[in-house]
C-alpha positions as CSV (number, residue, x, y, z in Angstrom):
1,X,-1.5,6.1,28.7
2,X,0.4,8.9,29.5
3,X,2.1,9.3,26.2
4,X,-1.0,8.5,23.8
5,X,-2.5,11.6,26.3
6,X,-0.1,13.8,25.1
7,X,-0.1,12.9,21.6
8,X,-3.7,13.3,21.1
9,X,-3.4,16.7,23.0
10,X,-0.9,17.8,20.7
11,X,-3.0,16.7,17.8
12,X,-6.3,18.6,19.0
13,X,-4.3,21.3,19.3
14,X,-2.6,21.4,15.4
15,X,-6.3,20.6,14.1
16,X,-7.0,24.3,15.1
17,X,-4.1,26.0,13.8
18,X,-2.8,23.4,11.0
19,X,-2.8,26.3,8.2
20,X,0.6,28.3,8.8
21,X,0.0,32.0,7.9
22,X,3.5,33.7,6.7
23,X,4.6,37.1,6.8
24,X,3.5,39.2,3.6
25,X,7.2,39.3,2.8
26,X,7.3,35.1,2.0
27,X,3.8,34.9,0.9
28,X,5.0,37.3,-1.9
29,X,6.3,34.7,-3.5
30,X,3.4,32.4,-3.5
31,X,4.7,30.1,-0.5
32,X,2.1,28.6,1.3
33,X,2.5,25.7,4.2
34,X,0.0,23.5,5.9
35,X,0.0,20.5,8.6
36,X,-1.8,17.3,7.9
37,X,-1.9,14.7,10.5
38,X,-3.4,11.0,10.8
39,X,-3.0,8.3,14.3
40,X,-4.5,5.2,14.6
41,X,-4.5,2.5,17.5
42,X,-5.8,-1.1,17.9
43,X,-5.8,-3.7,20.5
44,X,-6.5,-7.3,19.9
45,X,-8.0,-8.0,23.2
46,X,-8.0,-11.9,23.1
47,X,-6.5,-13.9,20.3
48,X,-7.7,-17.7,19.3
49,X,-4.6,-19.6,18.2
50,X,-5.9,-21.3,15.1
51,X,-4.9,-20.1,11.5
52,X,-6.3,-20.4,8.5
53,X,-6.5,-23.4,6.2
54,X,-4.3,-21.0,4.0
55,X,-1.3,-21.0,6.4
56,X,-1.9,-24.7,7.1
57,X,0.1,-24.6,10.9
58,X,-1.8,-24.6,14.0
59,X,-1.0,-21.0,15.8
60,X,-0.9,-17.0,15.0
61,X,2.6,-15.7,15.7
62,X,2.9,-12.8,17.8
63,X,2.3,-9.2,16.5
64,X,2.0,-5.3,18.3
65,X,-1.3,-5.1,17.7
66,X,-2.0,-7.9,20.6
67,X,-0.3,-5.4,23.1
68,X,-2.2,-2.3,21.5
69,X,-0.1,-0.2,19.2
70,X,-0.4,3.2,17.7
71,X,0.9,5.3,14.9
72,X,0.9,9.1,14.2
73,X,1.8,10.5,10.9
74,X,2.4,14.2,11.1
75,X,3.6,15.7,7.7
76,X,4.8,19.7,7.0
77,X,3.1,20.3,3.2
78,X,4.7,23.3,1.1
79,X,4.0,24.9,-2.1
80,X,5.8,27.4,-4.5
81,X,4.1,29.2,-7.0
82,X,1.4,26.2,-7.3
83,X,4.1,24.8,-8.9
84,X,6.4,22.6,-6.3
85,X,5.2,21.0,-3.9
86,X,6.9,18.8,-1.0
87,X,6.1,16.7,1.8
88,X,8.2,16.2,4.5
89,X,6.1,14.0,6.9
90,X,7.5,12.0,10.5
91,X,5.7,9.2,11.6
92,X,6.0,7.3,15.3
93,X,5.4,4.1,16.4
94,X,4.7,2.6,19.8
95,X,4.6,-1.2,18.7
96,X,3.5,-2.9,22.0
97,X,2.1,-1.4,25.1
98,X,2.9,-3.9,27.0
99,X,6.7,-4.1,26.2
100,X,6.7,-0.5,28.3
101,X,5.6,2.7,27.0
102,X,9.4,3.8,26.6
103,X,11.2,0.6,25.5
104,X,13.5,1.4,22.9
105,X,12.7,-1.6,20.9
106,X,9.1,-1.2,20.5
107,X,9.4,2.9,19.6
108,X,10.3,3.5,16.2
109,X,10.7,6.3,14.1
110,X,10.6,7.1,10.1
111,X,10.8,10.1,7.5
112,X,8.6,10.1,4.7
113,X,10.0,12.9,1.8
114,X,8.0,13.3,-1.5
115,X,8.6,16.1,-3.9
116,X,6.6,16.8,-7.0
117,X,6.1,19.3,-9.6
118,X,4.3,20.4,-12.8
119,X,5.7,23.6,-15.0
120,X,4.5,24.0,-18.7
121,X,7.3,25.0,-21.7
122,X,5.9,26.9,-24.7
123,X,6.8,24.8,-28.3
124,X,5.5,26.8,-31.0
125,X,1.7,27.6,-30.6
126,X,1.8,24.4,-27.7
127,X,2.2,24.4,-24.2
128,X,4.1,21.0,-23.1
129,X,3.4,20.0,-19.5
130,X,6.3,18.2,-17.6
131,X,5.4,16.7,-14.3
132,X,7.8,15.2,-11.9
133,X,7.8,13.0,-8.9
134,X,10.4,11.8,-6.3
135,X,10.7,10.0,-3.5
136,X,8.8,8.1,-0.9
137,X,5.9,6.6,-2.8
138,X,2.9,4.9,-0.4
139,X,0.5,2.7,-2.6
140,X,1.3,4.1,-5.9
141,X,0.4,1.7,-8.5
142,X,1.8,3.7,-11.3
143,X,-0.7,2.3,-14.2
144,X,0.8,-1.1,-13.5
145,X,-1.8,-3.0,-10.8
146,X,-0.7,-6.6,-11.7
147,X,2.5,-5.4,-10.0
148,X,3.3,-2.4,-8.8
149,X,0.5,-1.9,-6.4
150,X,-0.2,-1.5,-2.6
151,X,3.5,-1.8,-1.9
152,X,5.7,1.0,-0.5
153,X,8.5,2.1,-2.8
154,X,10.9,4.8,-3.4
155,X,11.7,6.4,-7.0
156,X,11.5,9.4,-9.2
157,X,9.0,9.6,-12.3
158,X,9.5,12.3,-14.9
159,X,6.7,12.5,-17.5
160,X,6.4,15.2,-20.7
161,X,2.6,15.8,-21.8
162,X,1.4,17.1,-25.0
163,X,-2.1,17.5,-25.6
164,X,-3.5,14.4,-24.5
165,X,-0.3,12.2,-24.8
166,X,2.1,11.6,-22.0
167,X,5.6,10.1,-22.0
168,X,6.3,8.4,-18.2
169,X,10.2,7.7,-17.1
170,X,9.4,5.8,-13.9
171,X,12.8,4.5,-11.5
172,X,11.9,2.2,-8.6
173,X,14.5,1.4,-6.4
174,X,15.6,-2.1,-4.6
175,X,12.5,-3.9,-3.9
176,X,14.9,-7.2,-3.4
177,X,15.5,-5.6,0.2
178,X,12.3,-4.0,0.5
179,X,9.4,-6.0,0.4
180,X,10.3,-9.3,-0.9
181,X,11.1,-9.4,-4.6
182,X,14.0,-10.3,-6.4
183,X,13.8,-7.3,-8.1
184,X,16.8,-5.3,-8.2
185,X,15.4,-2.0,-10.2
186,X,12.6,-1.7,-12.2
187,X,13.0,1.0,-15.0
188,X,10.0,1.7,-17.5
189,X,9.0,4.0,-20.3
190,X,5.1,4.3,-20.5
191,X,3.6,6.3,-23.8
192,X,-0.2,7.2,-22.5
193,X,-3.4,8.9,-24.1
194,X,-5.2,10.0,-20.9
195,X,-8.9,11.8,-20.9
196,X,-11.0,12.8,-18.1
197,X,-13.0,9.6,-18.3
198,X,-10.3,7.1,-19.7
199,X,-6.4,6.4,-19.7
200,X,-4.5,4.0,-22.4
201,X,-0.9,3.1,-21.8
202,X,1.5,1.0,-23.4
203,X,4.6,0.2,-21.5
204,X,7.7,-0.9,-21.4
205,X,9.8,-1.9,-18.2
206,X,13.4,-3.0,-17.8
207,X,14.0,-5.2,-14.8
208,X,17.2,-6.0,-12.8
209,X,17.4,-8.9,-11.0
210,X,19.3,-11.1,-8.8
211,X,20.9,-14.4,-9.4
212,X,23.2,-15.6,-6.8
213,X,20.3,-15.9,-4.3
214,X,19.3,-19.2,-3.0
215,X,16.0,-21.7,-4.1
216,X,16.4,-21.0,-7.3
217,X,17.4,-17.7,-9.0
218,X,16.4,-16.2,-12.5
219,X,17.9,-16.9,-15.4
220,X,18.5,-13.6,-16.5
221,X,20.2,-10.8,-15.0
222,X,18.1,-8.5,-16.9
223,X,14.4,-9.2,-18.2
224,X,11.7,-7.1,-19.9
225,X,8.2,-6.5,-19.4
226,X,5.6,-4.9,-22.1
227,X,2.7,-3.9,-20.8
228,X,-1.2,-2.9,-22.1
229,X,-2.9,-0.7,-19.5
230,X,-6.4,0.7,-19.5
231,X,-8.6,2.6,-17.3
232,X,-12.5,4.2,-17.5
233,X,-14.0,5.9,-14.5
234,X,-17.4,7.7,-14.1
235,X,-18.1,9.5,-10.7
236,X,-19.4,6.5,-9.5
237,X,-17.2,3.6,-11.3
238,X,-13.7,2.5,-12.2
239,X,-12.5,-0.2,-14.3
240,X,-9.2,-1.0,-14.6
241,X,-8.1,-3.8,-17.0
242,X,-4.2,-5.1,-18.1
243,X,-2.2,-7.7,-19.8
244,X,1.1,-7.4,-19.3
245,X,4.2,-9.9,-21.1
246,X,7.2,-11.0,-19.9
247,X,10.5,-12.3,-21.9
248,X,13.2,-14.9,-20.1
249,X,15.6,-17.0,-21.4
250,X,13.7,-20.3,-20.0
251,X,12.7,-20.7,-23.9
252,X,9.1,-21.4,-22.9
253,X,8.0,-18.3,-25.2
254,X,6.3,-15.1,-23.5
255,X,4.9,-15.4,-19.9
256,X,1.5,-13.6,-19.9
257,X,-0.4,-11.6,-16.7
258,X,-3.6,-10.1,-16.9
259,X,-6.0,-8.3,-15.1
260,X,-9.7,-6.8,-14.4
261,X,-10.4,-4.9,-11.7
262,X,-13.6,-2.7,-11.1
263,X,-14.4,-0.3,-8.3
264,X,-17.4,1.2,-7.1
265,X,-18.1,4.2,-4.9
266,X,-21.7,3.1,-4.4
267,X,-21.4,0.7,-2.1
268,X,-17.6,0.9,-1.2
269,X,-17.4,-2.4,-3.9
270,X,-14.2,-3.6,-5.0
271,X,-13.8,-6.7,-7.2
272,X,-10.7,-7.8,-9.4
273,X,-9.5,-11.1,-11.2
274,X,-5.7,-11.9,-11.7
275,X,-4.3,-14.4,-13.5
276,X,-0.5,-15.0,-14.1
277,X,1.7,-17.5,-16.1
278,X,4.2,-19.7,-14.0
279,X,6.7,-18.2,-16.0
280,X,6.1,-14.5,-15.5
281,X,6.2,-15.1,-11.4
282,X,9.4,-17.4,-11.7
283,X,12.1,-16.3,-10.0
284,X,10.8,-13.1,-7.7
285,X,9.7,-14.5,-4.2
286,X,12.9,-13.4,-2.1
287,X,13.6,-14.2,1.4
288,X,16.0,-11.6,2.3
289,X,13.3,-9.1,4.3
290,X,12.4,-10.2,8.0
291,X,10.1,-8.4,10.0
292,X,11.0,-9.6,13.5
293,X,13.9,-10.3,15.4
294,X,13.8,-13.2,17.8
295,X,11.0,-11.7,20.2
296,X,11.4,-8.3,18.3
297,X,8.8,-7.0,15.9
298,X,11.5,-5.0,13.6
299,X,14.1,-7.4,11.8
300,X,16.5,-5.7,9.1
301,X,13.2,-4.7,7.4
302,X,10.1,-2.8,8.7
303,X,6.4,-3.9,8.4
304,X,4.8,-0.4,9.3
305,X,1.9,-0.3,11.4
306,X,-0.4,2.1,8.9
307,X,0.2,-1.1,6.2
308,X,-2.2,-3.3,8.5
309,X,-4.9,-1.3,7.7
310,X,-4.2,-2.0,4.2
311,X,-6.1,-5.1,1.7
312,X,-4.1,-8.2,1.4
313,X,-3.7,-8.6,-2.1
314,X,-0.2,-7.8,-3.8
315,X,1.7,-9.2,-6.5
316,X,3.8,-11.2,-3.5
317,X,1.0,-13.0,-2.1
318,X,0.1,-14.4,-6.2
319,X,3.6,-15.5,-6.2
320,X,4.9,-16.3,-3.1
321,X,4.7,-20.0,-4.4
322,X,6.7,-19.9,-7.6
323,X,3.7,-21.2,-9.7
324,X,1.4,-19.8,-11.9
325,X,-1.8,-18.7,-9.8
326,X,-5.6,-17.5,-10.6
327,X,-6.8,-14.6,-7.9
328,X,-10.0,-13.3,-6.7
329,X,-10.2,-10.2,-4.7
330,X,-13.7,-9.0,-3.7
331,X,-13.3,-6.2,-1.2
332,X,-16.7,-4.3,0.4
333,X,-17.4,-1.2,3.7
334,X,-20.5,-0.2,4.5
335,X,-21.3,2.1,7.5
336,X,-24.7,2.8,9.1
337,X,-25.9,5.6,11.6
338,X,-27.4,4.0,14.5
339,X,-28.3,6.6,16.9
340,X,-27.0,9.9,16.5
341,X,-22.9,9.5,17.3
342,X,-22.9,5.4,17.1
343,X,-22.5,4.0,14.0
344,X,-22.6,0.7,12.8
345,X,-19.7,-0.8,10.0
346,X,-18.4,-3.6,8.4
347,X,-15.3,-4.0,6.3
348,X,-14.3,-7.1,4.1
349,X,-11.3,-8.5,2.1
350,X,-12.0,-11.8,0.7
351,X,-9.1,-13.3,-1.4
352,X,-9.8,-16.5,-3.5
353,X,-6.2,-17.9,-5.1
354,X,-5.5,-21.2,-7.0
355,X,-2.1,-22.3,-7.4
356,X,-1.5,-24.4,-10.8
357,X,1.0,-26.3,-9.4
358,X,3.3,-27.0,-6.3
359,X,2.5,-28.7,-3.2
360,X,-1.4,-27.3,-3.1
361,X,-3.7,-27.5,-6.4
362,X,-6.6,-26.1,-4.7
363,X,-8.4,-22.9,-3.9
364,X,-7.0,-20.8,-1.0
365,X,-9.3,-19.0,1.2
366,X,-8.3,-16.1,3.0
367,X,-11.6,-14.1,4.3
368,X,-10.3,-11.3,6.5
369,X,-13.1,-8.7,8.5
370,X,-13.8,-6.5,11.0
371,X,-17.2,-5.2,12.3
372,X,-18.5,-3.5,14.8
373,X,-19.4,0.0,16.1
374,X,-17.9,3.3,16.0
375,X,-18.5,6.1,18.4
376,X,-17.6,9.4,16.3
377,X,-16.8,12.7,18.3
378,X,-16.0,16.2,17.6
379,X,-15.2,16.2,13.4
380,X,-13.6,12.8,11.8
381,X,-12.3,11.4,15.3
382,X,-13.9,8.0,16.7
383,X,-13.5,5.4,18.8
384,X,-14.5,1.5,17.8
385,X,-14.8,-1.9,19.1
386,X,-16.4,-4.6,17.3
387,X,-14.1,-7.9,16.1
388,X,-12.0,-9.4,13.5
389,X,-9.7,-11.8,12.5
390,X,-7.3,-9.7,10.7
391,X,-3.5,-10.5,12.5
392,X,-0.3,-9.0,11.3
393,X,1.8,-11.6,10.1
394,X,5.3,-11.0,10.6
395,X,6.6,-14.4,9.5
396,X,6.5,-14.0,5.5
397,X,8.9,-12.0,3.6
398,X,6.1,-9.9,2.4
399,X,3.8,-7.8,4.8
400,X,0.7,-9.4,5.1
401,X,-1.5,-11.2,7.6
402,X,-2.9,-14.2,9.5
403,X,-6.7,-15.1,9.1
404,X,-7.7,-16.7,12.1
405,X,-10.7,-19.1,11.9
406,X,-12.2,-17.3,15.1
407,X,-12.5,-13.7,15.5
408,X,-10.6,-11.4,18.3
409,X,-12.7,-8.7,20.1
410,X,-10.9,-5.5,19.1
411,X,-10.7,-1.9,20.6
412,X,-9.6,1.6,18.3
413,X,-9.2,5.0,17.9
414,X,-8.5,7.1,14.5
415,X,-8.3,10.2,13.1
416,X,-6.8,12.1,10.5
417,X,-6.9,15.7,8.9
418,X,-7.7,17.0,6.1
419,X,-10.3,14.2,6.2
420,X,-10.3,11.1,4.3
């Protein structure tokens, strides 16, 4: 325990000095620097064998979080002029207590770097606004949530705005090596009419992929993608609705996806429907990422321990089959004050997917839940123990998890700052 001691020491103490005051010679220039800072730990105390009727095999692999693992993200924020901003964050992982609290397999280590920007240009009697982005991107969806969404990726995105319209150059590197797709590059060009309550966006994205790889490769080196994007919020609601084509050289015509997705703040209720042609999946599950080694829990890819606390539903998960495939997502939270400190809470993730063809025509179930209570201290730190049958699974290409049938008794501890 030592080391999680010393940790959560060295956190207590940043939370009361996190905003770093500069000499008035730097903060001339507009500099400014701040700390944020989030750790979370879990501990499956007893794990039942039995899957789900979705993995259809009879016992959970091993993951950390049966031997209690942690991760701290600690990340140096810096502005100039309002106008450039970086991150330069570190995060650690202890993967399994009970490998040793200083084995060198189970301690890893990993920068995150993201640098944006936003300047304006005079042209004429208009201001054009350019914004850029680069580098590490953690769940960024990008306009584009029947695909690029809750993965991690790495790019750069440049986009021009005038008046309402915006012009988006997005780059996103190798996802073949990443997080299971056969998708070498993805390059798009997005024209957008964005509003406080609404966005539009018509896109257009030019994929890379491989062909040499095993089970079946694409046709194409290169295919394209054309994509109808739209979004309308409210302070309490989002809906999110796509279609999005794709063009191969299978002859079958244009492969379609589409999309509708609504979130609500009242209530913590998310609810989507996705549907996608056999053709516009063909070709993109990949088995070149492994996340374990023999007994190891890192292979030649990493499945991060902050991504468990993520929802299940990605792009690889529809098409992890190579068929077409109908999805339901219905995700809900809800917390409760008990007595003063001890709260009650429940979090869901229910996934509902039919596969057109292959081995299974039939509905997949995949509920995945935790409840319990929380025992919050001082401001946004807390303790929990309650149960679920959420398991890392570390056997897929893609990070995602296990469902067992019977639920695990869990213990917890998070925190983060600035809150949220």
């Amino acid at each position: 325990m030592k080391p999680i001691l010393s940790f959560l020491i060295l956190i207590l103490h940043l939370s009361t000095s996190a905003q770093v005051n500069l000499p008035p010679a730097i903060d001339s220039t507009k500099v400014k620097l701040s700390l944020s800072y989030e750790v979370k730990a879990g501990h499956l105390l007893e794990v039942h064998e039995d899957k789900s009727a979705f993995e259809r095999r009879e016992k959970i692999s091993d993951n950390p979080f049966r031997h209690q693992a942690i991760y701290g993200r600690l990340s140096l924020h810096s502005s100039f002029q309002d106008k450039y901003f970086a991150e330069l964050g570190l995060v650690g992982e202890e993967r399994s207590f009970s490998g040793g609290n200083n084995t060198i397999n189970n301690l890893i280590v990993f920068p995150k770097f993201t640098f944006r920007s936003i300047d304006t240009f005079d042209m004429g009697n208009k201001k054009l606004i350019n914004k850029n982005l680069g580098g590490d991107f953690w769940d960024e969806d990008f306009n584009d949530i029947l695909r690029i969404y809750n993965l991690d990726t790495q790019g750069i995105q440049f986009m021009f705005g005038l008046n309402d319209f915006w012009l988006r150059f997005l780059v996103i590197g190798d996802l073949s090596k990443n997080v299971g797709l056969d998708l070498h590059e993805l390059y798009k060009v997005s024209l957008e009419y964005e509003k406080p309550d609404y966005t539009y966006s018509l896109s257009l994205s030019h994929n890379q992929l491989h062909t040499a790889l095993s089970g079946g490769a694409h046709p194409d080196k290169v295919d394209f993608n054309l994509t109808s994007f739209f979004k309308y919020k409210t302070s309490d609601l989002e809906l999110k609705s796509q279609i999005e084509l794709r063009t191969n050289s299978r002859g079958l015509g244009l492969a379609a996806g589409v999309l509708a997705k609504l979130e609500s703040s009242i209530g913590k209720l998310r609810f989507a429907c996705r549907y996608y042609d056999f053709e516009f999946n063909y070709g993109y599950q990949s088995n070149r990422p492994n996340f374990r080694t023999v007994n190891s829990y890192v292979g030649n890819q990493l499945y991060s321990l902050k991504n468990y606390y993520r929802p299940m539903n990605q792009w690889l998960l529809m098409s992890e089959r190579r068929t077409g495939a109908v999805g339901i997502e219905i995700g809900w939270s809800y917390e409760s004050q008990l007595y003063k400190k001890l709260h009650f809470f429940v979090e869901l993730d229910l996934n509902l997917i039919y596969r057109f063809s292959g081995s299974y025509n039939e509905w997949d179930n995949l509920p995945l839940y935790v409840s319990g209570l929380k025992l919050k201290f001082l401001d946004n730190y807390y303790l929990l123990t309650g149960f679920s049958n959420k398991h890392m699974n570390l056997d897929r290409n893609y990070q995602t998890f296990y469902a067992a049938k019977i639920p695990s008794p869990i213990l917890g501890f998070q925190t983060s700052w600035p809150q949220g």
